[in-house]
Structures are given as structure tokens and as C-alpha cells.
N, C-alpha and C positions, 0 to 999 in steps of 0.2 A: 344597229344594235347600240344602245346608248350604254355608254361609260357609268357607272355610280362610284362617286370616292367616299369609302366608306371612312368615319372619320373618329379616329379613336381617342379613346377621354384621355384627359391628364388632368391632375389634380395641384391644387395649390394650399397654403395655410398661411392666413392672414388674420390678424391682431383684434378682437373686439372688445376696445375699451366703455365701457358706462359707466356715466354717472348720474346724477338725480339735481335734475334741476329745476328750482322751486315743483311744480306738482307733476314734471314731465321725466324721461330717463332719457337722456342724449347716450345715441350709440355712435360711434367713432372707429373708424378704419384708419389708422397712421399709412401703415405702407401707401395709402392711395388718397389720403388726403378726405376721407369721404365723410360722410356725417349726417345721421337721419334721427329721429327720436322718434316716441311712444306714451302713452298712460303708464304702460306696464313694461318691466323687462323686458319680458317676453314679446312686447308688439313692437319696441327699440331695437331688438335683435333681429327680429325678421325683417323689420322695414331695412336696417341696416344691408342684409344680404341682398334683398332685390335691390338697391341702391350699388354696391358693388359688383352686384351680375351685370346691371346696365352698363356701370362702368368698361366692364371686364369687353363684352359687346361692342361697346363702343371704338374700343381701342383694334378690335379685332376686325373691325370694320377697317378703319382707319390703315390698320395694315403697320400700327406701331405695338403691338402686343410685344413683342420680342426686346425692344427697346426699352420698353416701358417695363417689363421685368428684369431687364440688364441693370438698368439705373438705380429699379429698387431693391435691387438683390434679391428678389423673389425666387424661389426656387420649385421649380415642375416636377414632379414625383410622375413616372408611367404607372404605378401602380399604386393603390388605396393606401397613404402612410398610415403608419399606426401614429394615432393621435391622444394620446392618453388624458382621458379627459380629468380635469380640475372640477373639485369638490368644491364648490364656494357657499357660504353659509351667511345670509344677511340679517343682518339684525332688522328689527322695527325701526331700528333709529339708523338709518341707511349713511344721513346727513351729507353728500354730497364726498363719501368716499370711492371712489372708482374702485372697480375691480375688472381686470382683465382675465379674457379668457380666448385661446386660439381657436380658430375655428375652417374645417374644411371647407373649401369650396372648388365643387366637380367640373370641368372644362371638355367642349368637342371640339378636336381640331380636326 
């Protein structure tokens, strides 16, 4: 009879800053150093997440997850935090002002 560990989420919330650079939008994770870009917001933002999953992955391979959210002060939620999300409103003339906005990201451990 084989064992299964079943492995329950946890949740975290990390920082997505953007900004627009020349015809591109650089997305930016501080807590983890990370940084991916897009055409579009919206393709900044995603690439951004898969870029931070891998990370998140990696580390959990590694077997320093734990360390590696000590150091940055990350904080594990067991259950879905309420994330209130930020109404952000860009003008046409974007011109290389950031705006940041938090963003959930779901964990199996």
C-alpha cells in the first residue's frame, strides 16, 4: 500500500512593480529580485508570474524555500488572504511612471 502526502496550498503576496520602457513594460518582483517584460501590461504581468513560479520552484527544490522567505520577510498565509485589490487608472501618456500593485501567488507544499 503506497503512502500519498497529500500537499496542502499556502499562499503568499508579492510586489508587481511596472514600468514602460521605450515601446516595452518591464515587470519587477523586489522581494525576489526578479524581472520579466511584455508589449502589453498585461503580457509584463504574466510573464512576470511564470518567472516568479519558476523561481518559487526552484528554491523548493533546493530545499531553501524557508530561508529564502525568512530573509525576505515573506509571509505564508494557510488560507486565501483577502487581497484588496488597487484600482489603477493609466493615462495615454503612461511616460515611464510605475505603478505598483500586490499580487497573490498560490503554493503546494
Amino acid at each position: 500500500m503506497s503512502t500519498v502526502t497529500k500537499k496542502k496550498r499556502i499562499f503568499i503576496i508579492v510586489t508587481h512593480k511596472i514600468i514602460k520602457e521605450d515601446n516595452m513594460y518591464v515587470a519587477i518582483c523586489p522581494e525576489f529580485n526578479i524581472a520579466s517584460q511584455g508589449k502589453t501590461i498585461e503580457y509584463a504581468s504574466e510573464n512576470l508570474k511564470d518567472a516568479v513560479l519558476l523561481y518559487l520552484e526552484g528554491i523548493e527544490e533546493l530545499g531553501t524555500r524557508e530561508q529564502v522567505f525568512k530573509e525576505k520577510k515573506i509571509k505564508k498565509y494557510s488560507r486565501l488572504p483577502r487581497v484588496i485589490p488597487e484600482k489603477i487608472s493609466i493615462s495615454g501618456d503612461f511616460n515611464n511612471m510605475p505603478f505598483v500593485t500586490p499580487q497573490l501567488i498560490p503554493l503546494a507544499c
